[in-house]
TIVO-2410 file (N, C-alpha, C; in nm, 3 decimals):
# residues 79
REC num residu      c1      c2      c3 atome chaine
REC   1      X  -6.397  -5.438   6.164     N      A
REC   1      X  -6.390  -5.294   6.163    CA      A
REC   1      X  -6.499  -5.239   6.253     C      A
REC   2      X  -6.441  -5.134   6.366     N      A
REC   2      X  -6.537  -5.095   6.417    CA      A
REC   2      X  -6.638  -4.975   6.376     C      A
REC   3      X  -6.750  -4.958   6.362     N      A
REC   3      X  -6.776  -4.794   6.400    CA      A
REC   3      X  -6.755  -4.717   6.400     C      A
REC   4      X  -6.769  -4.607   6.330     N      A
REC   4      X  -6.733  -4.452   6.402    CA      A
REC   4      X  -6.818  -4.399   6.479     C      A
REC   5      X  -6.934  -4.483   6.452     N      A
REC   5      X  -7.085  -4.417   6.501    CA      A
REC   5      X  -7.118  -4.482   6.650     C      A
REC   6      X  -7.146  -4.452   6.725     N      A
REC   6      X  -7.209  -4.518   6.866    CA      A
REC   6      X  -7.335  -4.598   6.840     C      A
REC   7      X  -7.289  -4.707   6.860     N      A
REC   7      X  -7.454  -4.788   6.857    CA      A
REC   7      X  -7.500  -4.857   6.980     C      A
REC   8      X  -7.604  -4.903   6.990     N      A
REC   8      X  -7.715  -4.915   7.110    CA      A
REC   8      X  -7.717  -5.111   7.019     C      A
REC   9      X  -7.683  -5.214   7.126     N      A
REC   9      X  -7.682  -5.326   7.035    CA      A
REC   9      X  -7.794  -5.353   7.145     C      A
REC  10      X  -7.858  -5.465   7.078     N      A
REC  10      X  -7.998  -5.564   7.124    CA      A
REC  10      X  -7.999  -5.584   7.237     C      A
REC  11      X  -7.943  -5.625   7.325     N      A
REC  11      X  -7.906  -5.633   7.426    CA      A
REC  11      X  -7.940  -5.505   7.550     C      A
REC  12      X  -7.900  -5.451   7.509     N      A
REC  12      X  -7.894  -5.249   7.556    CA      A
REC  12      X  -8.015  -5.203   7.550     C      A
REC  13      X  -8.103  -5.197   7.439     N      A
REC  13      X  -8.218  -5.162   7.411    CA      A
REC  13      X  -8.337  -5.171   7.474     C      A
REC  14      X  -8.437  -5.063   7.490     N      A
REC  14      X  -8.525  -5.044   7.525    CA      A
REC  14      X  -8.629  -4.989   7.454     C      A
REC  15      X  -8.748  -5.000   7.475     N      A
REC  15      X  -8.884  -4.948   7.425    CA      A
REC  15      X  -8.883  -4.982   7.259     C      A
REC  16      X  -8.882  -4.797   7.215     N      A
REC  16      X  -8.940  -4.845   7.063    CA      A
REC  16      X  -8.815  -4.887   7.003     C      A
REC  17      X  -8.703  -4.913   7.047     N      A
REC  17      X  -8.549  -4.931   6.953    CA      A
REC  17      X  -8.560  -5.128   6.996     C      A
REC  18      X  -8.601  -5.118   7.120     N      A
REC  18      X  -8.574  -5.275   7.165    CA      A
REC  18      X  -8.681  -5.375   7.062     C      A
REC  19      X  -8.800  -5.274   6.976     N      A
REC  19      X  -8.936  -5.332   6.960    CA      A
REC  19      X  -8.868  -5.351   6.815     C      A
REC  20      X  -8.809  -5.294   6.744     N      A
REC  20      X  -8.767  -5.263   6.596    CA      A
REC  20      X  -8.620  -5.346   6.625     C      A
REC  21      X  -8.554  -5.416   6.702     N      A
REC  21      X  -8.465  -5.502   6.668    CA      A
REC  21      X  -8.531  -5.627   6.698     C      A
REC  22      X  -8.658  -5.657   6.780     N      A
REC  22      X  -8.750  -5.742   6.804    CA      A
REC  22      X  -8.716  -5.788   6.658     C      A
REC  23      X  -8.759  -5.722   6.573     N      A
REC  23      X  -8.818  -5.764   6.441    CA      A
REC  23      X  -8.709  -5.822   6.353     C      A
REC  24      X  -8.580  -5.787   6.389     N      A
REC  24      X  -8.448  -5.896   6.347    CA      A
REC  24      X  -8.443  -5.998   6.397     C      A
REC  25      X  -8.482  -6.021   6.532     N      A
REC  25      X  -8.432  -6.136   6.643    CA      A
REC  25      X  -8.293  -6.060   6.686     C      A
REC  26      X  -8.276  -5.941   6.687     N      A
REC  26      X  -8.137  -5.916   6.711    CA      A
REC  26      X  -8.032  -5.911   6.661     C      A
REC  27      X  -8.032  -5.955   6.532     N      A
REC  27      X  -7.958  -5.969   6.401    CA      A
REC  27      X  -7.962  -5.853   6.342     C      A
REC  28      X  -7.984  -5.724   6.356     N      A
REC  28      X  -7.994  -5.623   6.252    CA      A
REC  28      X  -7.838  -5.610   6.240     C      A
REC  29      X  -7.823  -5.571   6.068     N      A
REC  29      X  -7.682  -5.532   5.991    CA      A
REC  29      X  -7.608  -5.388   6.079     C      A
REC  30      X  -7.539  -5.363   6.095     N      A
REC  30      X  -7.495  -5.253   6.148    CA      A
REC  30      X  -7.525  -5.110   6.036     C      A
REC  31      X  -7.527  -5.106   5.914     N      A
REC  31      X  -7.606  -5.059   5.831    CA      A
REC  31      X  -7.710  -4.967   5.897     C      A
REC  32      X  -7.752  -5.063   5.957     N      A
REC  32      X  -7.897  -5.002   6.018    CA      A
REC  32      X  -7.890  -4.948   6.164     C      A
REC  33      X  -7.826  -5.038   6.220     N      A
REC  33      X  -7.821  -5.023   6.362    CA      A
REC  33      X  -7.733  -4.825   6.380     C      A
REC  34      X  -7.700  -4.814   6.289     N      A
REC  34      X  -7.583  -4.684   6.306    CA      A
REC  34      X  -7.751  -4.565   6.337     C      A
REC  35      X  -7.874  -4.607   6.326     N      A
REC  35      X  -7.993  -4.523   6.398    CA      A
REC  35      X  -8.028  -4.533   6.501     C      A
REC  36      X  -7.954  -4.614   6.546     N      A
REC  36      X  -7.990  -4.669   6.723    CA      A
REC  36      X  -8.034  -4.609   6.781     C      A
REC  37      X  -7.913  -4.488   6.809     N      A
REC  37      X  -7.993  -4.374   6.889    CA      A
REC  37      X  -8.084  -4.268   6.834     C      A
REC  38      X  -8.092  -4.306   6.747     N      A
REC  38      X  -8.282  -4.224   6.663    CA      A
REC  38      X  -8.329  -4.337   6.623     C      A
REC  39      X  -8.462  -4.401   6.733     N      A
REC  39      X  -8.532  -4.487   6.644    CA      A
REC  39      X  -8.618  -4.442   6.589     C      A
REC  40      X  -8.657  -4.343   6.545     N      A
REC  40      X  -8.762  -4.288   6.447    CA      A
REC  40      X  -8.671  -4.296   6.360     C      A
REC  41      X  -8.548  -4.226   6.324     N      A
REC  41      X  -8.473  -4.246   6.209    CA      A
REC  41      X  -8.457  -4.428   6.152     C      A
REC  42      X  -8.406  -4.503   6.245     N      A
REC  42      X  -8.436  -4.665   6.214    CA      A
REC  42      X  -8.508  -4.692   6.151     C      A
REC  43      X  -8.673  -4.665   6.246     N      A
REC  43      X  -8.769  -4.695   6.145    CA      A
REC  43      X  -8.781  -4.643   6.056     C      A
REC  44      X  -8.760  -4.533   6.002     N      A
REC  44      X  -8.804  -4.429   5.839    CA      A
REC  44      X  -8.667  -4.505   5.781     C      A
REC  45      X  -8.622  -4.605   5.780     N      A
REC  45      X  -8.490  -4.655   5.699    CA      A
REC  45      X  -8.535  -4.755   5.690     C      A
REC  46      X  -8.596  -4.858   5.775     N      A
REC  46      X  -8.643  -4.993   5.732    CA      A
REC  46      X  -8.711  -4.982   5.665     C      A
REC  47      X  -8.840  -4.887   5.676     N      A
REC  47      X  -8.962  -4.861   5.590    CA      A
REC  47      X  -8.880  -4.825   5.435     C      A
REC  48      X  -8.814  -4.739   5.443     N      A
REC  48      X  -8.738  -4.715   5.299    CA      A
REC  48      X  -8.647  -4.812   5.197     C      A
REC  49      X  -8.564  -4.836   5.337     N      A
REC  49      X  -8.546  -5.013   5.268    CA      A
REC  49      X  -8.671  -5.106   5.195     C      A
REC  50      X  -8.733  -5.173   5.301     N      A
REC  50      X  -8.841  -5.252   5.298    CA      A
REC  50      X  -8.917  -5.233   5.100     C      A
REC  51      X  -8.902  -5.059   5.061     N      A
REC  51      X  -8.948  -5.019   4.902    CA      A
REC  51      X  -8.850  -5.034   4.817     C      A
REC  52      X  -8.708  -5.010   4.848     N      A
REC  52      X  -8.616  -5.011   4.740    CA      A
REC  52      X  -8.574  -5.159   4.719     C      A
REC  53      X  -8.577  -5.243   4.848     N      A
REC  53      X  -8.570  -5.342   4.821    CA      A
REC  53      X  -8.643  -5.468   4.737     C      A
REC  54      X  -8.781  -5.456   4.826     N      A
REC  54      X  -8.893  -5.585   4.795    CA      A
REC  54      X  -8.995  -5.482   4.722     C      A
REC  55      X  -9.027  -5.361   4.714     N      A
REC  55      X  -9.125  -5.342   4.652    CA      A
REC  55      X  -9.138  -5.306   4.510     C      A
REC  56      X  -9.243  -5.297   4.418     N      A
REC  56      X  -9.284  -5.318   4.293    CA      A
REC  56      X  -9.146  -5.194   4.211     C      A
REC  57      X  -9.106  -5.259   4.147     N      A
REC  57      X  -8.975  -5.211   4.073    CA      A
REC  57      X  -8.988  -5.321   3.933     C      A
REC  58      X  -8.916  -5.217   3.827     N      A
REC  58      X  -8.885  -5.297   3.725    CA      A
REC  58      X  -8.734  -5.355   3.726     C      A
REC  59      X  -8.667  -5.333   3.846     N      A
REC  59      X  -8.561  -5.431   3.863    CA      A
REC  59      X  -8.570  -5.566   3.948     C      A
REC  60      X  -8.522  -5.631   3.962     N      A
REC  60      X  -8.486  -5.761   3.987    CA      A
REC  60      X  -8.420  -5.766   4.134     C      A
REC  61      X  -8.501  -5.784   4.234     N      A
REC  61      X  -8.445  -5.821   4.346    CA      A
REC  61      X  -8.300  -5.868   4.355     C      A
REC  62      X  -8.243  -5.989   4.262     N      A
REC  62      X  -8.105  -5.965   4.265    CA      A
REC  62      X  -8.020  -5.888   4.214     C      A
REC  63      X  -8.079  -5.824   4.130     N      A
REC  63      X  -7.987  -5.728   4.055    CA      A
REC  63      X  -7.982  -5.598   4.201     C      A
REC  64      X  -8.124  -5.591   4.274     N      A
REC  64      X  -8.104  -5.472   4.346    CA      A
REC  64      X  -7.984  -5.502   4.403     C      A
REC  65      X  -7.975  -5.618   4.499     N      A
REC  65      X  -7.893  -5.651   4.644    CA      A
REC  65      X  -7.745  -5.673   4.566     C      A
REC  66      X  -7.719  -5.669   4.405     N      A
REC  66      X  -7.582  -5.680   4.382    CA      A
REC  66      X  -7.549  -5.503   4.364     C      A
REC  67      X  -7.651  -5.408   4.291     N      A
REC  67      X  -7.631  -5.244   4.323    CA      A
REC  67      X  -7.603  -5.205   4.426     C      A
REC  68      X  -7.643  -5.286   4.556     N      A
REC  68      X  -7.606  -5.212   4.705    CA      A
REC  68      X  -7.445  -5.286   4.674     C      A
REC  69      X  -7.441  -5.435   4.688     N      A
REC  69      X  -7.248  -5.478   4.676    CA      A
REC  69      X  -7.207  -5.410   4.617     C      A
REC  70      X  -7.241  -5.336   4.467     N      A
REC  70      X  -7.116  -5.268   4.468    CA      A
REC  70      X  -7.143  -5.135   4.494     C      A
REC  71      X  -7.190  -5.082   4.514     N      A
REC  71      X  -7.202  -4.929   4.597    CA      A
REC  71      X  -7.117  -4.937   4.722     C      A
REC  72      X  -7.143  -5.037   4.808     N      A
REC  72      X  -7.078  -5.072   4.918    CA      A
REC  72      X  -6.914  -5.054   4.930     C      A
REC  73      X  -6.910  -5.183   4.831     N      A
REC  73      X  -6.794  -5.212   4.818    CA      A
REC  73      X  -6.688  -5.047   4.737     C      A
REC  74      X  -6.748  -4.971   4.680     N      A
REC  74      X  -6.704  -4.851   4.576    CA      A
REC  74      X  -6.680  -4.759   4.700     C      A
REC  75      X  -6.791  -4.766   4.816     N      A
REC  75      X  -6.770  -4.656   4.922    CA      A
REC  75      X  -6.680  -4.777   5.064     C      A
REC  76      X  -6.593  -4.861   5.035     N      A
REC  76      X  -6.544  -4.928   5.102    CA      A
REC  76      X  -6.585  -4.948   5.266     C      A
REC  77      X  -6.727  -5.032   5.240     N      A
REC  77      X  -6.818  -5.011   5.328    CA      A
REC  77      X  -6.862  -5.154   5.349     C      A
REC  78      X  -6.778  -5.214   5.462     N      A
REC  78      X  -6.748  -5.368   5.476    CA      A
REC  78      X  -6.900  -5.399   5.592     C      A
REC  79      X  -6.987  -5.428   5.530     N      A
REC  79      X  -7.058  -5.448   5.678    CA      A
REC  79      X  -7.132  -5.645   5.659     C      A
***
């Protein structure tokens, strides 16, 4: 499934967008990549990620990453 959104892939990239997929190896989820063309927005999403995900919570890292599957999956959001 493609996109609706225009994205800027690893390859394409320059400066601070080329420096913040640096940090995937180029692998970023499309999830993310849909900030391409705002990398200030990118980064204020990794950084936000980076807390809901790994940081101090009384939930359970797997329990988080199965709340995003099914949120995902509820907003039929195949990525």
């Amino acid at each position: 499934m493609d996109s609706r959104i225009k994205m800027i892939e690893s390859d394409e990239a320059d400066g601070k967008l080329e420096e913040l997929y640096d940090r995937f190896n180029g692998k970023m989820a499309n999830i993310l990549k849909v900030h391409s063309l705002n990398p200030k927005s990118l980064e204020a999403h990794l950084n936000y990620y980076k807390v809901i995900m790994f940081g101090k919570s009384p939930l359970k890292r797997d329990l988080r990453e199965m709340i995003a599957t099914v949120v995902s999956s509820t907003n039929e959001c195949f990525y």
